[in-house]
Backbone atoms as SQL, in Angstrom:
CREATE TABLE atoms (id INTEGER PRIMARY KEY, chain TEXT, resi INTEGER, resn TEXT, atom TEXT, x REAL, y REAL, z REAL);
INSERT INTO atoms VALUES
  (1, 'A', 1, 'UNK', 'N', 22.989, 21.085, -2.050),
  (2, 'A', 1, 'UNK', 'CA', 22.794, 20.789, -3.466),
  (3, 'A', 1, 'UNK', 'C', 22.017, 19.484, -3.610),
  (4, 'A', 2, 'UNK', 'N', 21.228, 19.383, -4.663),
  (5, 'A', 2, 'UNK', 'CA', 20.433, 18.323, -4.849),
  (6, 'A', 2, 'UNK', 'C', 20.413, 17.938, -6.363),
  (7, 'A', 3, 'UNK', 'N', 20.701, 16.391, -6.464),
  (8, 'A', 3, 'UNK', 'CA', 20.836, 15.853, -7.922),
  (9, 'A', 3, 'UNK', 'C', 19.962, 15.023, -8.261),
  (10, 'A', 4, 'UNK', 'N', 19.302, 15.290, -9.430),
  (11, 'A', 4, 'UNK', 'CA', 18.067, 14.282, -9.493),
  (12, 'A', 4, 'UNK', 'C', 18.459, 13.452, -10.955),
  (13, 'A', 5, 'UNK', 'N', 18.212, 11.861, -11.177),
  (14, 'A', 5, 'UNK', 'CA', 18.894, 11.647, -12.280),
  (15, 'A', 5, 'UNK', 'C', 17.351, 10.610, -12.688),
  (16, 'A', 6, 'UNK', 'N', 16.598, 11.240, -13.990),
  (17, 'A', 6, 'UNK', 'CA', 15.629, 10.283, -14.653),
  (18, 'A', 6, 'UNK', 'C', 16.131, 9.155, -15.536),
  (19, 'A', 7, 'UNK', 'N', 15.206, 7.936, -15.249),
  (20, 'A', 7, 'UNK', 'CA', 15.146, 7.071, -15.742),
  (21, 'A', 7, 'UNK', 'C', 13.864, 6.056, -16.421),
  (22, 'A', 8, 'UNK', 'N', 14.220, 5.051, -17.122),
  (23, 'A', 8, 'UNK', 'CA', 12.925, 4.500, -17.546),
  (24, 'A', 8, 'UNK', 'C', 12.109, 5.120, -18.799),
  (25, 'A', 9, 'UNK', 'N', 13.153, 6.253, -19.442),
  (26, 'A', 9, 'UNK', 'CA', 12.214, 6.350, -21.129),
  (27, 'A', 9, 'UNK', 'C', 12.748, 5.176, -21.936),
  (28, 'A', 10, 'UNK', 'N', 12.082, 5.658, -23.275),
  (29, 'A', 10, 'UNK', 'CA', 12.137, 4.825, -24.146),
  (30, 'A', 10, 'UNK', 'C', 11.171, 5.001, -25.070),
  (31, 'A', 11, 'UNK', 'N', 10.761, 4.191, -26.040),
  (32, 'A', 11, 'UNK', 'CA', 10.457, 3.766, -27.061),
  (33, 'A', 11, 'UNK', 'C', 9.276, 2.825, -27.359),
  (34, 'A', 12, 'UNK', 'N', 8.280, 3.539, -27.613),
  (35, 'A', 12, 'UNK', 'CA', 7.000, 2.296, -26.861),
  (36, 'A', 12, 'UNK', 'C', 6.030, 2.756, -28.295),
  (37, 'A', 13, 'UNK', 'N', 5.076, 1.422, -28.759),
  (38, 'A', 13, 'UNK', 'CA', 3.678, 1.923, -29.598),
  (39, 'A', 13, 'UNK', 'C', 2.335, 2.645, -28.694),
  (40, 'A', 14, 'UNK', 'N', 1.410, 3.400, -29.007),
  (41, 'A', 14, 'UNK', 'CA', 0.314, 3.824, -28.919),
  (42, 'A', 14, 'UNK', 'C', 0.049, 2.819, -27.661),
  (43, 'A', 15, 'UNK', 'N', -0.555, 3.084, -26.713),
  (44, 'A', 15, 'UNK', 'CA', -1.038, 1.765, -25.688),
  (45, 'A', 15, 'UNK', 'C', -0.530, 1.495, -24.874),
  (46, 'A', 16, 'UNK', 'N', 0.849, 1.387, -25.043),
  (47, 'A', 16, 'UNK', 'CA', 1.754, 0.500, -24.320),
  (48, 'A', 16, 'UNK', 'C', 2.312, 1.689, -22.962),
  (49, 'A', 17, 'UNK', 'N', 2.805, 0.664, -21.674),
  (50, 'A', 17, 'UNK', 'CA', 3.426, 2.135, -20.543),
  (51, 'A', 17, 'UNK', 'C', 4.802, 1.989, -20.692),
  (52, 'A', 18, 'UNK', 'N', 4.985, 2.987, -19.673),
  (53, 'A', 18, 'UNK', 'CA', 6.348, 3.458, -19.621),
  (54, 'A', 18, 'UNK', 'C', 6.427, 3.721, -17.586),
  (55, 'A', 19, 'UNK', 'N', 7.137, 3.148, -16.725),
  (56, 'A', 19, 'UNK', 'CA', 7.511, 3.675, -15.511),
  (57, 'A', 19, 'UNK', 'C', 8.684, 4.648, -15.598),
  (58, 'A', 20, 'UNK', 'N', 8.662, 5.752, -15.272),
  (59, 'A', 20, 'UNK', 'CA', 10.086, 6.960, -15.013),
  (60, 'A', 20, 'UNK', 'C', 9.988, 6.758, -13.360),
  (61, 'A', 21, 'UNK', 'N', 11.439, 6.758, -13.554),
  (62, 'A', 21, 'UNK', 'CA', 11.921, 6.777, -12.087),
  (63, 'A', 21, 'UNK', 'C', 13.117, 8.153, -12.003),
  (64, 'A', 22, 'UNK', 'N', 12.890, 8.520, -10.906),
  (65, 'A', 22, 'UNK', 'CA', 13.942, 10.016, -10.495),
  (66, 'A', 22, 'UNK', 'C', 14.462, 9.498, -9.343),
  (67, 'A', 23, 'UNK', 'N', 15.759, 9.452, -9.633),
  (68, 'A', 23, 'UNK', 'CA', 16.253, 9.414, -8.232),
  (69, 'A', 23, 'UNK', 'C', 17.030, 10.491, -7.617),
  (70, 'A', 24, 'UNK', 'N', 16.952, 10.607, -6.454),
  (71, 'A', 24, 'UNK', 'CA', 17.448, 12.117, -5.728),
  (72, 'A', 24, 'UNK', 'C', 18.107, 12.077, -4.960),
  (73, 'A', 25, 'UNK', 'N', 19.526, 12.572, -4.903),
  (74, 'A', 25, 'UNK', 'CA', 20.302, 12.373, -3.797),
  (75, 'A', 25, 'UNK', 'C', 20.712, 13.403, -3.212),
  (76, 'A', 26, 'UNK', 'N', 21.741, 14.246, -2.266),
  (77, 'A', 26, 'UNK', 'CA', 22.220, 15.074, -2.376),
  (78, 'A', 26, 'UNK', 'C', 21.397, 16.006, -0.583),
  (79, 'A', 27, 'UNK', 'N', 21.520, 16.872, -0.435),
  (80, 'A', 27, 'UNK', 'CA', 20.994, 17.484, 0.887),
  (81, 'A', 27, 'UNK', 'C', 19.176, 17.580, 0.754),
  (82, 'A', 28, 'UNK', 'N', 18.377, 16.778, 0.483),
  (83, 'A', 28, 'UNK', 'CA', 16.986, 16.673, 0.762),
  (84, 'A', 28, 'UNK', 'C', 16.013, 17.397, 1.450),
  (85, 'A', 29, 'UNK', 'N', 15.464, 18.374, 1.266),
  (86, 'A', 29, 'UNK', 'CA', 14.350, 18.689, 2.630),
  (87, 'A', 29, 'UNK', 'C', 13.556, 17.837, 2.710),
  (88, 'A', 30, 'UNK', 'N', 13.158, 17.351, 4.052),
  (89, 'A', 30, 'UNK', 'CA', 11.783, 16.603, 3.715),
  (90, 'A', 30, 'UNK', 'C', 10.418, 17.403, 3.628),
  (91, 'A', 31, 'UNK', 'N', 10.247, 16.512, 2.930),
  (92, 'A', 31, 'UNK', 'CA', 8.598, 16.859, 2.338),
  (93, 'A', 31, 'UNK', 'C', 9.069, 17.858, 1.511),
  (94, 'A', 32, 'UNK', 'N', 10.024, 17.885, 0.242),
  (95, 'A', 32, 'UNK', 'CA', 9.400, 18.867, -1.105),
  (96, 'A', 32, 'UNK', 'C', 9.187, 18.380, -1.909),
  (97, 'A', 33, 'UNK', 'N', 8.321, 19.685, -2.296),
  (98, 'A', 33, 'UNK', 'CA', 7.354, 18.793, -3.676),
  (99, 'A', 33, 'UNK', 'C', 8.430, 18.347, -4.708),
  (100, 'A', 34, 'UNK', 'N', 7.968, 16.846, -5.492),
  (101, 'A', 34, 'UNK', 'CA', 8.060, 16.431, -6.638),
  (102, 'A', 34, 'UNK', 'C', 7.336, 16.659, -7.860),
  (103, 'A', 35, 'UNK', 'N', 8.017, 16.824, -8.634),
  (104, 'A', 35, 'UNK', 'CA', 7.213, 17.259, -10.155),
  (105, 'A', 35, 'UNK', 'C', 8.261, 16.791, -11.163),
  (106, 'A', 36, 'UNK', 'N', 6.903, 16.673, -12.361),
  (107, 'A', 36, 'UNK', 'CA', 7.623, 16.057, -13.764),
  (108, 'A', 36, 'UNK', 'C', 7.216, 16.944, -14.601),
  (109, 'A', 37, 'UNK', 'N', 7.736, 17.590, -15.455),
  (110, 'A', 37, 'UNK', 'CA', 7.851, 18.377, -16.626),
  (111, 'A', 37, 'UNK', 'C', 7.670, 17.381, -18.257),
  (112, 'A', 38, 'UNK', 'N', 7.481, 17.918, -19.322),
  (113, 'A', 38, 'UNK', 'CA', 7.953, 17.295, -20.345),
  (114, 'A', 38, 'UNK', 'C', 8.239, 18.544, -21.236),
  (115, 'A', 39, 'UNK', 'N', 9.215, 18.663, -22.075),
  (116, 'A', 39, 'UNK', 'CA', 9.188, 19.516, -23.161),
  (117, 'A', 39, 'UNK', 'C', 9.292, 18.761, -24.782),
  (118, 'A', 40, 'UNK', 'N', 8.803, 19.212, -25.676),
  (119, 'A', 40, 'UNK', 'CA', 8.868, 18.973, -26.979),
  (120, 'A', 40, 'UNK', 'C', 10.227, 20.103, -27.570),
  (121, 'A', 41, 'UNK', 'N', 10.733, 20.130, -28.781),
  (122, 'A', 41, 'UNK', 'CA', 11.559, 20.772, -29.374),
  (123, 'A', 41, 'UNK', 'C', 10.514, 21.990, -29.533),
  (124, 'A', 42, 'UNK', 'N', 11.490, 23.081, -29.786),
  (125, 'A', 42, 'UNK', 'CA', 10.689, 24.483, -29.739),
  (126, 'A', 42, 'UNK', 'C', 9.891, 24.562, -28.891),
  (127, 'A', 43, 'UNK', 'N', 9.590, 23.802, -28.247),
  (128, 'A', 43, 'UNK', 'CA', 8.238, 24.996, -27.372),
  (129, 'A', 43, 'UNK', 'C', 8.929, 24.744, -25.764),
  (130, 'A', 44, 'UNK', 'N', 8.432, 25.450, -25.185),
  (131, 'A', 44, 'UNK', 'CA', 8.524, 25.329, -23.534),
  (132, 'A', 44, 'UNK', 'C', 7.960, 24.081, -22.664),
  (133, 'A', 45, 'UNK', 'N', 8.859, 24.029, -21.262),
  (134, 'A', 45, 'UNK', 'CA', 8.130, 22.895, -20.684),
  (135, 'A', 45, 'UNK', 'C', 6.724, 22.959, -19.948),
  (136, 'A', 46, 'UNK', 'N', 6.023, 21.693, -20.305),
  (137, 'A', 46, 'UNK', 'CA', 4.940, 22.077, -19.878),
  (138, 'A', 46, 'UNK', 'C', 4.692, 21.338, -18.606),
  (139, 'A', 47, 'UNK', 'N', 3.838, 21.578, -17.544),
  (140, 'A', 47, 'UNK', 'CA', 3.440, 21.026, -16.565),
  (141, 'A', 47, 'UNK', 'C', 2.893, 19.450, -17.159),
  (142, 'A', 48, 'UNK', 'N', 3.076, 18.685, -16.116),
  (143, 'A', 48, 'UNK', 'CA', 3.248, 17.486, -16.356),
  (144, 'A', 48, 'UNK', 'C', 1.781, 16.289, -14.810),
  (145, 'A', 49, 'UNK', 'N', 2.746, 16.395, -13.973),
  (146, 'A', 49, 'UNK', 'CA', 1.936, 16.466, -12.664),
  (147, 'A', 49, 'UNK', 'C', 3.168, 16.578, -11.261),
  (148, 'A', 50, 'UNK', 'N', 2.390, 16.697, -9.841),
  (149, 'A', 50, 'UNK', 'CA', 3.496, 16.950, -8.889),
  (150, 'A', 50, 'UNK', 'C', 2.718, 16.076, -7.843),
  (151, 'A', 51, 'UNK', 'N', 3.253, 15.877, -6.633),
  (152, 'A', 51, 'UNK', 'CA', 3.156, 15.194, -5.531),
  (153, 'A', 51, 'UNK', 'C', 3.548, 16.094, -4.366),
  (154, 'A', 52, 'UNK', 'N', 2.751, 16.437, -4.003),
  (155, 'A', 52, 'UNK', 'CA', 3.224, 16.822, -2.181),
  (156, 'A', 52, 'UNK', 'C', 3.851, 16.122, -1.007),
  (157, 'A', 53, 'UNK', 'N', 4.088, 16.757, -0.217),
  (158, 'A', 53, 'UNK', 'CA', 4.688, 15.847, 0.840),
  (159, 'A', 53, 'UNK', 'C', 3.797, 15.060, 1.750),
  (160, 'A', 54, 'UNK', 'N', 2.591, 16.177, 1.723),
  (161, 'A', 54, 'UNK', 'CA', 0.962, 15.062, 2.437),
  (162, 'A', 54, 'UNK', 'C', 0.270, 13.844, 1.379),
  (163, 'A', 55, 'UNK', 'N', 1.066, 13.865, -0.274),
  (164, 'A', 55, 'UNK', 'CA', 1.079, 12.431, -1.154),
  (165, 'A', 55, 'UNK', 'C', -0.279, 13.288, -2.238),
  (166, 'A', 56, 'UNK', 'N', -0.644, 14.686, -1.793),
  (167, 'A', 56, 'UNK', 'CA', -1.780, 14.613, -2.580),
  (168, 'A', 56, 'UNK', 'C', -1.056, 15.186, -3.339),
  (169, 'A', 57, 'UNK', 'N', -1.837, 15.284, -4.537),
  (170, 'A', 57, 'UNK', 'CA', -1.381, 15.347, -6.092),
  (171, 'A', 57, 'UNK', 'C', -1.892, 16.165, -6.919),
  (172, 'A', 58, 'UNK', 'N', -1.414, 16.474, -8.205),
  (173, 'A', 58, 'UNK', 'CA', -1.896, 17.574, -9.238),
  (174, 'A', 58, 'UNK', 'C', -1.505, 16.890, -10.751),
  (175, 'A', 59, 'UNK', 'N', -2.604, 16.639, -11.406),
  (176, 'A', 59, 'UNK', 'CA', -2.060, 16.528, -12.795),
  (177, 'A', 59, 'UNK', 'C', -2.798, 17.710, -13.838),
  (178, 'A', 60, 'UNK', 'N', -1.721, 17.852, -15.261),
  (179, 'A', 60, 'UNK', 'CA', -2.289, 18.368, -16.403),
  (180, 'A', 60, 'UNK', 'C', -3.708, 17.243, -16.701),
  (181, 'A', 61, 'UNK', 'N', -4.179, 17.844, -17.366),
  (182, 'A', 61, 'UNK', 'CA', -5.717, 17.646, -18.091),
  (183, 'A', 61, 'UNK', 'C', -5.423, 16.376, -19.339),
  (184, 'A', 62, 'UNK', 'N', -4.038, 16.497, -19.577),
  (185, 'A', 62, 'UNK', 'CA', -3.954, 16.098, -20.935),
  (186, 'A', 62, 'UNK', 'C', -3.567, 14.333, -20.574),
  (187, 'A', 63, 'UNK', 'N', -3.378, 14.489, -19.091),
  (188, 'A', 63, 'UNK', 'CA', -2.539, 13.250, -18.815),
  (189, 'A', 63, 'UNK', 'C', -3.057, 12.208, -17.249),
  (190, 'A', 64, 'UNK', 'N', -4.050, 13.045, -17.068),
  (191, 'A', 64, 'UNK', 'CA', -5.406, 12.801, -16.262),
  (192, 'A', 64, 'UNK', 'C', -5.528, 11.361, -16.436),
  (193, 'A', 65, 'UNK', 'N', -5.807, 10.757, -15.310),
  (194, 'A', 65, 'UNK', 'CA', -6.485, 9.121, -16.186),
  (195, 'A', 65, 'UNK', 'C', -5.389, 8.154, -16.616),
  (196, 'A', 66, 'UNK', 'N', -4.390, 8.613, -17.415),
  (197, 'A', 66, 'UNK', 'CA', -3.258, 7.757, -17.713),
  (198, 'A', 66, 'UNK', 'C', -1.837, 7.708, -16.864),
  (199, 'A', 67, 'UNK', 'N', -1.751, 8.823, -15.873),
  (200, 'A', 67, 'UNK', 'CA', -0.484, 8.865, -15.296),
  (201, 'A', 67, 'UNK', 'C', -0.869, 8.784, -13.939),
  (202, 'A', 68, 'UNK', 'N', 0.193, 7.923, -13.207),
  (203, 'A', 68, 'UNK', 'CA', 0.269, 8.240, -12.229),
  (204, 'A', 68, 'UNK', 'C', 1.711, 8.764, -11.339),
  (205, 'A', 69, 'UNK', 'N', 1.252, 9.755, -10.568),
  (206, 'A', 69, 'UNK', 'CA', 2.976, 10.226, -10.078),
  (207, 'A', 69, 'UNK', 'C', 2.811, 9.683, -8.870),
  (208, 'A', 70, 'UNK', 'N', 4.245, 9.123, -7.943),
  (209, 'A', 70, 'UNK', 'CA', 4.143, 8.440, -6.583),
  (210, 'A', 70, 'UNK', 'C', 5.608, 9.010, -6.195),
  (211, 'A', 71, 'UNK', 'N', 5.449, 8.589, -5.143),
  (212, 'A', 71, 'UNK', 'CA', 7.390, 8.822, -4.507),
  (213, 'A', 71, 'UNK', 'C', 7.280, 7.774, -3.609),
  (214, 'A', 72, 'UNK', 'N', 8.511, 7.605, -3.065),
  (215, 'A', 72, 'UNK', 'CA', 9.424, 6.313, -1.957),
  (216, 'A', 72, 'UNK', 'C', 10.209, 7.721, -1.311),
  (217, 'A', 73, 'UNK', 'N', 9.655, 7.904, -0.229),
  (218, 'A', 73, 'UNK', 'CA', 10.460, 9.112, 0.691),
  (219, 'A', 73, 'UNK', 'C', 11.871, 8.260, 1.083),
  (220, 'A', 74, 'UNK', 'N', 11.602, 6.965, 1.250),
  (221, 'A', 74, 'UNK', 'CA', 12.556, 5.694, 2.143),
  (222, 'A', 74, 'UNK', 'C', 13.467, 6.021, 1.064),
  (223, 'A', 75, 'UNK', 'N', 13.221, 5.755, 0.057),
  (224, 'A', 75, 'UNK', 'CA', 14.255, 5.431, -1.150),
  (225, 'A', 75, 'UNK', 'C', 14.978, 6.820, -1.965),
  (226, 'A', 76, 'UNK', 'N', 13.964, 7.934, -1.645),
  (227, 'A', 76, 'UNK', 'CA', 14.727, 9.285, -2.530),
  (228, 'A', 76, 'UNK', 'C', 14.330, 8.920, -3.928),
  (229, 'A', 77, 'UNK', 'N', 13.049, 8.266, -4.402),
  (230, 'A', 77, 'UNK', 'CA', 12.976, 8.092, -5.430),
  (231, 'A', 77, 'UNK', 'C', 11.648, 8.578, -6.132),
  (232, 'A', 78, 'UNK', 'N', 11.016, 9.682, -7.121),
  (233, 'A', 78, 'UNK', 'CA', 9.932, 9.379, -7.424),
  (234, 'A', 78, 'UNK', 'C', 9.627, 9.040, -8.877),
  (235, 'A', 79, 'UNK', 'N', 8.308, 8.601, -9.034),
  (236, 'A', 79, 'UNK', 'CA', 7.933, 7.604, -10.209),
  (237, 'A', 79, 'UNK', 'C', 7.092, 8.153, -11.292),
  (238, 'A', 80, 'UNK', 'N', 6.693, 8.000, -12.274),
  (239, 'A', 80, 'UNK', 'CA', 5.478, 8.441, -12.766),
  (240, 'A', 80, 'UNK', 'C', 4.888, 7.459, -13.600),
  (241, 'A', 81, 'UNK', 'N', 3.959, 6.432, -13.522),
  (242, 'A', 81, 'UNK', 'CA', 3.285, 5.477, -14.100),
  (243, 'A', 81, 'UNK', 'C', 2.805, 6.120, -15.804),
  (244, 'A', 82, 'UNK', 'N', 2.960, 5.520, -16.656),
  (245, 'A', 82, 'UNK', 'CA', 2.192, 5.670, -17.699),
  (246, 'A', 82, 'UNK', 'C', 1.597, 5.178, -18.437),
  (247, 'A', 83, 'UNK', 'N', 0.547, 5.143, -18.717),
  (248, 'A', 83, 'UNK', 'CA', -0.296, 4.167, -19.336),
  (249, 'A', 83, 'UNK', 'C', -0.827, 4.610, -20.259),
  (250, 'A', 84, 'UNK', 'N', -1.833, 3.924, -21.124),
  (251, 'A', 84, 'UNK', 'CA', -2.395, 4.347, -22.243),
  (252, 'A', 84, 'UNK', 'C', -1.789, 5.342, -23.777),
  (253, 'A', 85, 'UNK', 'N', 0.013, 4.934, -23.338),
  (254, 'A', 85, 'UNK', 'CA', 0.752, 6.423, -23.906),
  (255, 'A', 85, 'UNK', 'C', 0.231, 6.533, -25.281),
  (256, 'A', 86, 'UNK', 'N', -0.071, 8.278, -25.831),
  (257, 'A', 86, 'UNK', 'CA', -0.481, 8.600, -26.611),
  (258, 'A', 86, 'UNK', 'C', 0.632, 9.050, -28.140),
  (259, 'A', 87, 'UNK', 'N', 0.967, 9.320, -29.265),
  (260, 'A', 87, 'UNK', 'CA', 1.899, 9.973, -29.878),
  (261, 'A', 87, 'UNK', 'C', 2.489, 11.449, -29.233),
  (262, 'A', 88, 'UNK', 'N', 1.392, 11.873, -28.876),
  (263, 'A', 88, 'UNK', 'CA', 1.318, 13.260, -28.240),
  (264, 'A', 88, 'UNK', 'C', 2.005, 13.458, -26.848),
  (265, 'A', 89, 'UNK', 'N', 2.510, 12.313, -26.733),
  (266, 'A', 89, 'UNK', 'CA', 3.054, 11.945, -25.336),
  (267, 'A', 89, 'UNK', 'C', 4.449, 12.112, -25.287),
  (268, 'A', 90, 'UNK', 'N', 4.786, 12.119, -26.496),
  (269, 'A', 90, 'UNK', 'CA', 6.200, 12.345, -26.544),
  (270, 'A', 90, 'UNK', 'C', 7.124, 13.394, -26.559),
  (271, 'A', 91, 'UNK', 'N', 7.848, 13.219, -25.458),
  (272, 'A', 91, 'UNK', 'CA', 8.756, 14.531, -24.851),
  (273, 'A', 91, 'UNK', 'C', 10.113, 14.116, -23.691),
  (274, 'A', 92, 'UNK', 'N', 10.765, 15.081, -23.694),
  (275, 'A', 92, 'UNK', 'CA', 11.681, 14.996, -22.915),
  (276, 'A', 92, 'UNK', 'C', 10.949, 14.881, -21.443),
  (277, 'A', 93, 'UNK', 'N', 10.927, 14.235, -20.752),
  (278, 'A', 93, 'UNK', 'CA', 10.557, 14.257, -18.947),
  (279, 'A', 93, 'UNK', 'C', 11.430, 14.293, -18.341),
  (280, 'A', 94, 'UNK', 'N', 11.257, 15.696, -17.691),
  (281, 'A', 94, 'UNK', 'CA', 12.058, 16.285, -16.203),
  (282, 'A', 94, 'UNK', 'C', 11.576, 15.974, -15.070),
  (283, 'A', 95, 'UNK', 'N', 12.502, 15.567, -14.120),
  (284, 'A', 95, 'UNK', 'CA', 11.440, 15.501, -12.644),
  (285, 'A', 95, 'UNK', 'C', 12.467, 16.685, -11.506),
  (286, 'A', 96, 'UNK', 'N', 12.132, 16.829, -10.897),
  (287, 'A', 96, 'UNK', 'CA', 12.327, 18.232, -10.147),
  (288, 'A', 96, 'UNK', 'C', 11.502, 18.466, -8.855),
  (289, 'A', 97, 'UNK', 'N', 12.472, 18.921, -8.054),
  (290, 'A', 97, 'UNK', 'CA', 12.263, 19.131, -6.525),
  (291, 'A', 97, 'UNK', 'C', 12.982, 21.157, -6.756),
  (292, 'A', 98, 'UNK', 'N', 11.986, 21.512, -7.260),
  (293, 'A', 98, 'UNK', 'CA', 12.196, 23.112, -7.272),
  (294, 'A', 98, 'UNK', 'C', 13.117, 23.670, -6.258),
  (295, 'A', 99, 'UNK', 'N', 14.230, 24.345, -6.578),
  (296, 'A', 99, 'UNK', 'CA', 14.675, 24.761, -7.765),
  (297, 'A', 99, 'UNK', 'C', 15.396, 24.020, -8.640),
  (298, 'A', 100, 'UNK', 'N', 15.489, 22.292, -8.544),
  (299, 'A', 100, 'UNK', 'CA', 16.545, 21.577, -8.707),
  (300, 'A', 100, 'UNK', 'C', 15.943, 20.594, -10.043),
  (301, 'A', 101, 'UNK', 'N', 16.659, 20.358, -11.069),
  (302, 'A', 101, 'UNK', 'CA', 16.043, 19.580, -11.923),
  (303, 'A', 101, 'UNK', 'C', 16.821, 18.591, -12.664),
  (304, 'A', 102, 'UNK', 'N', 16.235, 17.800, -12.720),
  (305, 'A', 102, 'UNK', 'CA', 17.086, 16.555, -13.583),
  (306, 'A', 102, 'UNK', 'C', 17.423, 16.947, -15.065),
  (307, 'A', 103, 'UNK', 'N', 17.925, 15.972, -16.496),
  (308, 'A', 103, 'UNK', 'CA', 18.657, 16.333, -17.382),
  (309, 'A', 103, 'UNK', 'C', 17.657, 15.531, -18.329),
  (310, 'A', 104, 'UNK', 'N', 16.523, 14.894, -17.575),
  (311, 'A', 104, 'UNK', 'CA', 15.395, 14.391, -18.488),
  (312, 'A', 104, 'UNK', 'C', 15.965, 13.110, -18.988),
  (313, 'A', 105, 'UNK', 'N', 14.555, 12.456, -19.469),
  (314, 'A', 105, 'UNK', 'CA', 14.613, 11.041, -19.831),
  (315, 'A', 105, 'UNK', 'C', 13.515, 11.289, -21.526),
  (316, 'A', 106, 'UNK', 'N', 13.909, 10.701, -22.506),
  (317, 'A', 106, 'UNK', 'CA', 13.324, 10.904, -23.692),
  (318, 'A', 106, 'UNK', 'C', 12.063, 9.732, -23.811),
  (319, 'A', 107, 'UNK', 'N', 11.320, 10.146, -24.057),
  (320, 'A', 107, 'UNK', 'CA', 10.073, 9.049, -24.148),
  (321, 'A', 107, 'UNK', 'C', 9.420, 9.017, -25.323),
  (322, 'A', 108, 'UNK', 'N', 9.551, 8.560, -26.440),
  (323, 'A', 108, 'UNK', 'CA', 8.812, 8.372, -27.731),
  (324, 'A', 108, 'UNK', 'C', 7.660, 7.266, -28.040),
  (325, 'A', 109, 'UNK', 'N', 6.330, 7.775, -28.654),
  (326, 'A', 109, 'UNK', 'CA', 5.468, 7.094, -29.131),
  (327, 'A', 109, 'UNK', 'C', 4.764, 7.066, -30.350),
  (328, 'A', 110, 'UNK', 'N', 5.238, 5.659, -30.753),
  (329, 'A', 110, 'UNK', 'CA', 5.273, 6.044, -32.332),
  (330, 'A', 110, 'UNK', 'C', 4.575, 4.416, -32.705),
  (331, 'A', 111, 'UNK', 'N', 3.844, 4.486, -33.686),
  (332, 'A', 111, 'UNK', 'CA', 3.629, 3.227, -34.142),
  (333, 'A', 111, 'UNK', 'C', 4.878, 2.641, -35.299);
C-alpha cells in the first residue's frame, strides 16, 4: 500500500507561486511515475504534468512554461513549482504514483 499526502496550496494573486509537495510513504517501487492532477468542481481531473523515473517529464499545454514537476527519490517526496499562477489555475491538485492517489491540496487564484 502506498500513501501520498499533498501539501503547499493556498491562496495566492495572479503572478505570485505556489511549491506542492507530495509526500509518499508506504511500500514504494522504485522508479514509478509521479503525476499531478488538478480538478475543478463539476468537471473531471485533468492532466496536470508527470515525471519518470529516468527524471524526464510531460506537461499539459496549459501549464507549459510555468510549472515545474521534480521528485527527491532520497526523500519520497515530489514537488511541483508554480509560477506565473493564472485564475484558471485554480483547482484541487492530486499527486499520484498510479494506482495510488493523494486527497489533494486546494490552490486558489484570485485577485
Amino acid at each position: 500500500q502506498v500513501q501520498l499526502v499533498e501539501s503547499g496550496g493556498g491562496a495566492v494573486q495572479p503572478g505570485e507561486s505556489l511549491r506542492l509537495s507530495c509526500e509518499v510513504s508506504g511500500t514504494i517501487v522504485s522508479g514509478s511515475l509521479v503525476a499531478w492532477l488538478r480538478q475543478t468542481p463539476g468537471k473531471a481531473r485533468d492532466f496536470v504534468a508527470h515525471i519518470r523515473s529516468d527524471g524526464s517529464t510531460d506537461y499539459s499545454d496549459s501549464v507549459k512554461g510555468r510549472f515545474t514537476i521534480s521528485r527527491d527519490n532520497a526523500q519520497n517526496t515530489g514537488y511541483l513549482q508554480m509560477n506565473n499562477l493564472k485564475p484558471e489555475d485554480t483547482a484541487v491538485y492530486y499527486c499520484g504514483m498510479p494506482p495510488y492517489w493523494g486527497r489533494g491540496t486546494q490552490v486558489t487564484v484570485s485577485s
